[in-house]
C-alpha positions as CSV (number, residue, x, y, z in Angstrom):
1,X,16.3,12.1,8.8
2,X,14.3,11.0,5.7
3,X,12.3,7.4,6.0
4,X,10.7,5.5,3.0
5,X,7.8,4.8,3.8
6,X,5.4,2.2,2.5
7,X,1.5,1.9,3.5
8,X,-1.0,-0.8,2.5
9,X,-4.3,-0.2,2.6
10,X,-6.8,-2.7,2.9
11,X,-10.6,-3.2,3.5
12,X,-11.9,-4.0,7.4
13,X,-13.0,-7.9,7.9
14,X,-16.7,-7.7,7.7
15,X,-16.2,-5.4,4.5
16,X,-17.7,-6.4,1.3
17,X,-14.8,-6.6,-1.7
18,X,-16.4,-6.6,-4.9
19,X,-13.0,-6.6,-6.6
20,X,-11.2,-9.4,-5.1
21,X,-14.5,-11.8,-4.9
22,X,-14.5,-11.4,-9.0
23,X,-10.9,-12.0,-9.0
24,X,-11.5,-15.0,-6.8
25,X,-14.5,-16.4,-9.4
26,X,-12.2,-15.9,-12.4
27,X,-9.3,-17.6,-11.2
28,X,-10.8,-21.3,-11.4
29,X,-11.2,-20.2,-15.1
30,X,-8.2,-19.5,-15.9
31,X,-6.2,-22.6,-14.5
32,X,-5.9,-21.6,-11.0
33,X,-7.4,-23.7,-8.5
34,X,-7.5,-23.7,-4.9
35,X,-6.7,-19.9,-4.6
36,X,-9.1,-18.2,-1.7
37,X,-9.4,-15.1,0.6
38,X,-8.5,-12.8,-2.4
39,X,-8.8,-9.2,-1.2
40,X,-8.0,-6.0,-3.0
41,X,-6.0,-2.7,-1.4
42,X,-3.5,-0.3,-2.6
43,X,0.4,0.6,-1.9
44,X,0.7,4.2,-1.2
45,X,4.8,4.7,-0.9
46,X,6.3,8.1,-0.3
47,X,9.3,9.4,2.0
48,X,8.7,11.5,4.7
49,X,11.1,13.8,6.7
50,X,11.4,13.6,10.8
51,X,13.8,14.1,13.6
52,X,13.7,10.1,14.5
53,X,11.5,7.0,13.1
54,X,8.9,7.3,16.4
55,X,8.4,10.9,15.1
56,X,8.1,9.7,11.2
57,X,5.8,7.0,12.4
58,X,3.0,9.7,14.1
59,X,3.0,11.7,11.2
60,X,2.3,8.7,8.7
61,X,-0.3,7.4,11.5
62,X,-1.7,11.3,11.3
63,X,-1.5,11.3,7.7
64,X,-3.3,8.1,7.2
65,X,-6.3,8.9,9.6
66,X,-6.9,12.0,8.3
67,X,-6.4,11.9,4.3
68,X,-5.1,8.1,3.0
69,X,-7.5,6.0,4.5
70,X,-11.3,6.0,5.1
71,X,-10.9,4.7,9.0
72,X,-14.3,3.1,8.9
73,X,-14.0,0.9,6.6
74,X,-10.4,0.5,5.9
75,X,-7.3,-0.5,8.0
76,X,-3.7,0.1,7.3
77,X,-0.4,-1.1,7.7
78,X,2.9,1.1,8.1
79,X,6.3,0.0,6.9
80,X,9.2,2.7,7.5
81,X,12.9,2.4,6.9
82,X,15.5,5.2,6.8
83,X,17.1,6.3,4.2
84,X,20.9,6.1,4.2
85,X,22.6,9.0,3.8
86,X,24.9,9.1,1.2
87,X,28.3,11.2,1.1
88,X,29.3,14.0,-1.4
């Protein structure tokens, strides 16, 4: 079976995030008030091939301790759907 397979990245609480704090000070500037809590991560999307969705799962959970993520200071989230097959 083939899954689509979405994974967001994002930094630990406790983590400092340079990138969303100077999107949070810039927004008050810009019209945008009462906007807090910004925080900057990444999509990483990608389909992935595996006998059933538990299966598909492991190998994304493998994949992201091992080469997507830096476990120690980020965390990540797994989205996975299958991918209908379609008739010729």
């Amino acid at each position: 079976m083939t899954f689509d397979v979405v994974v967001h990245v994002s930094l630990r609480p406790g983590i400092a995030d340079p990138q969303g704090a100077t999107i949070e000070r810039a927004l008050p500037a810009l019209g945008f008030e009462g906007v807090s809590g910004v925080g900057v991560g990444k999509a990483i999307s990608f389909r992935v091939e595996a006998l059933d969705e538990p299966s598909a799962r492991s190998l994304v959970e493998d994949l992201c301790q091992r080469f997507l993520t830096n476990p120690v200071i980020e965390d990540s989230e797994i989205a996975i759907s299958s991918v209908a097959a379609t008739g010729a």
